[in-house]
N, C-alpha and C positions, 0 to 999 in steps of 0.2 A: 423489561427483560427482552433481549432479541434472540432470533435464534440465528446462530453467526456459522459463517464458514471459512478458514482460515490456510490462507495460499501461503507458503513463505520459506523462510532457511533460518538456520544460524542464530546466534543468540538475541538480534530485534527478532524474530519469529517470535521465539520463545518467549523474552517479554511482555509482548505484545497477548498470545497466549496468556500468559499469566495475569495481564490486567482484564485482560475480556471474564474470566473466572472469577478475578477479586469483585469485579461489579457485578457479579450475578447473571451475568450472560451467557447462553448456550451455546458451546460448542460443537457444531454436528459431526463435525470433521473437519481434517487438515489435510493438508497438500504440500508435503515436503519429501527433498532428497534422503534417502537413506543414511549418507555419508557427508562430512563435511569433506566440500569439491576439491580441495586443496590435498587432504589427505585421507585417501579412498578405506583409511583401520579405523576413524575416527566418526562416530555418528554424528548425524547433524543435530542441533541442539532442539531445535524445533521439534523433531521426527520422534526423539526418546522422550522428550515432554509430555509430548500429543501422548506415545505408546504408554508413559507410566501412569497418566490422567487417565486411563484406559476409551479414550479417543478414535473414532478411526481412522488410520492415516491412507491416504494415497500416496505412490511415489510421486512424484515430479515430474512434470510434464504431459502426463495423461486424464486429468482432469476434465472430461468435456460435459454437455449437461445430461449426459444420460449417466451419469456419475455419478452429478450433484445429489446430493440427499432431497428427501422431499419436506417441507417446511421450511427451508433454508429464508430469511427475511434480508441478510446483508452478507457479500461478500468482501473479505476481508483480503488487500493484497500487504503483504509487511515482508519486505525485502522479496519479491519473488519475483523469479525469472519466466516466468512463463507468461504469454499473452490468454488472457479469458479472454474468449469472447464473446460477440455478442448472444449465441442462445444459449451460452451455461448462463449469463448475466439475464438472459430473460426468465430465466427456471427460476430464478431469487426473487421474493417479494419485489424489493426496493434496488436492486442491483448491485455495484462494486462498487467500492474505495479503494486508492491507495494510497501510499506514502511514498512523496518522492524529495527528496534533501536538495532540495535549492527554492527560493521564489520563485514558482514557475510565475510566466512562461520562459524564464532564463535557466539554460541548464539542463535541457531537457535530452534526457539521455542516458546509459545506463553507467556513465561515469561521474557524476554531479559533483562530488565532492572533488575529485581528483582536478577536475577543471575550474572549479573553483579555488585551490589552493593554486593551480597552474597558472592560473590569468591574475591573480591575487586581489581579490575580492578582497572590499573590505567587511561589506557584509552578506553572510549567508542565512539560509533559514530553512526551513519546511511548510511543504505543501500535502494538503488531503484533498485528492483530489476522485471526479468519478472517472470510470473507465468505460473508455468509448473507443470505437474504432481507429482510431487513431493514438499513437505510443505518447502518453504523458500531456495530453491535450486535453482531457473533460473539466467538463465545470469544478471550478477549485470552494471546498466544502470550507476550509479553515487554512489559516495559516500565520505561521509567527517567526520570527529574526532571528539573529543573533550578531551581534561584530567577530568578526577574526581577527586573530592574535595575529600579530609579526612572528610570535613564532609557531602558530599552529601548523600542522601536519596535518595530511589526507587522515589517519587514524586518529590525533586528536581532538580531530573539530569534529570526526564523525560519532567518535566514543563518550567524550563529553560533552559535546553540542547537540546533535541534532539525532543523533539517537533518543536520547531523553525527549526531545522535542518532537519526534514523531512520536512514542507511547502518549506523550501527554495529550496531543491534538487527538491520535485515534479516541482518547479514553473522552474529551470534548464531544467530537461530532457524534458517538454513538448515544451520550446524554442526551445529546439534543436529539438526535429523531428518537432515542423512547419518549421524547416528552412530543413526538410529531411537528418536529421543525426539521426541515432539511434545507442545507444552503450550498446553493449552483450559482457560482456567480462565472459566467463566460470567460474566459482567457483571453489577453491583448493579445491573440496569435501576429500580428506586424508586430508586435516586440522580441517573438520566440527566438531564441538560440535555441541550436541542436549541433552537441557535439559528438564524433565517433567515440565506441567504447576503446577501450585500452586491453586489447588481445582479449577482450570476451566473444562468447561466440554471438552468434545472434539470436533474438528471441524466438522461443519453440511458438507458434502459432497451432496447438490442435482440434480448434473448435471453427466450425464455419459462420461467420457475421450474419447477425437478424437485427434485432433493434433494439435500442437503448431499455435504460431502467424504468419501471413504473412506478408513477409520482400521488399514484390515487389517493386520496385520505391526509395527506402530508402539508402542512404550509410551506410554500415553496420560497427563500428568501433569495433575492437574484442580486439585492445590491451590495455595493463593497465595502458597506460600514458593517456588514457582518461577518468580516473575515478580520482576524488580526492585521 
């Protein structure tokens, strides 16, 4: 059992939430908008989750490590727009994950899907990846595919694809570090794509950069037969 802290929005927050509980993991807290961003009447799915779990939530964006609860072992990012950074990620045992919907290092950006149905991939996937100073570049934890349809859509391939596909990798990579495996395997960065978002604003940065996650106690796996 870990004791998790959980960054996110929207119904992958929620999700994601809700598999971290099915497996027995502790929730300390969450880090979600009030409202879903689109319509300011509407809560976000995440936020009333976390609040009906009797959870405690922070709004969004204000997160930094004097914030983080204390016992916190893994931070959890699941759709969230905010940068952690480096010392709310030092206050955590073992540091951040995220989930980001594309084979990183291709894609990297906070429109992944949208550019991928745009360029017409034929295949797409997801990445768990850590979080480092740099946006969608830490060592990649897990990762698995999928082909695209001729006729998918930016919501179809996210809602039947690779939505599913990031709950199931988070609910992966947290098996394996309770079992004390973690797997950082480096990113082809001379492979990376990085494409502009599509009228998003840009990420809230409110924590100031110190150093990466601690690997203490952990088998560290670095090669790429341990990733999907």
């Amino acid at each position: 059992m870990l004791n998790l802290y959980l960054c996110g929005q929207r119904a992958f927050g929620r999700a994601v939430l809700e598999m971290c509980l099915a497996e027995k993991h502790r929730v300390l807290g969450v880090s979600a908008p009030l409202y879903y961003q689109r319509e300011q009447s509407a809560p976000d799915r995440l936020h009333l989750a976390a609040t009906e779990a009797g959870i405690p939530v922070l709004p969004a964006g204000v997160l930094t490590a004097d914030l983080l609860p204390a016992g916190v072992d893994l931070i959890l990012a699941a759709h969230s727009h905010d940068f952690i950074g480096r010392k709310t990620r030092l206050r955590a045992k073992i540091g951040a994950i995220g989930y980001h919907p594309s084979l990183l290092p291709l894609h990297r950006g906070r429109d992944a899907v949208r550019w991928t149905i745009r360029d017409r991939d034929r295949v797409a996937g997801g990445s768990i990846y850590w979080l480092s100073d740099t946006v969608d570049a830490g060592d990649l934890a897990a990762q698995d595919f999928c082909l695209v349809d001729p006729e998918d859509t930016v919501e179809s391939l996210w809602r039947e694809k690779l939505f599913p596909m990031g709950v199931s990798l988070f609910r992966e990579v947290l098996d394996d570090i309770s079992r004390g495996i973690l797997t950082a395997v480096p990113q082809e960065h001379a492979s990376a794509t990085w494409e502009p978002s599509w009228e998003r604003p840009p990420l809230r940065r409110p924590d100031v950069p110190m150093i990466g996650p601690g690997l203490q106690g952990f088998t560290v796996r670095r090669d790429t037969s341990a990733l999907h």
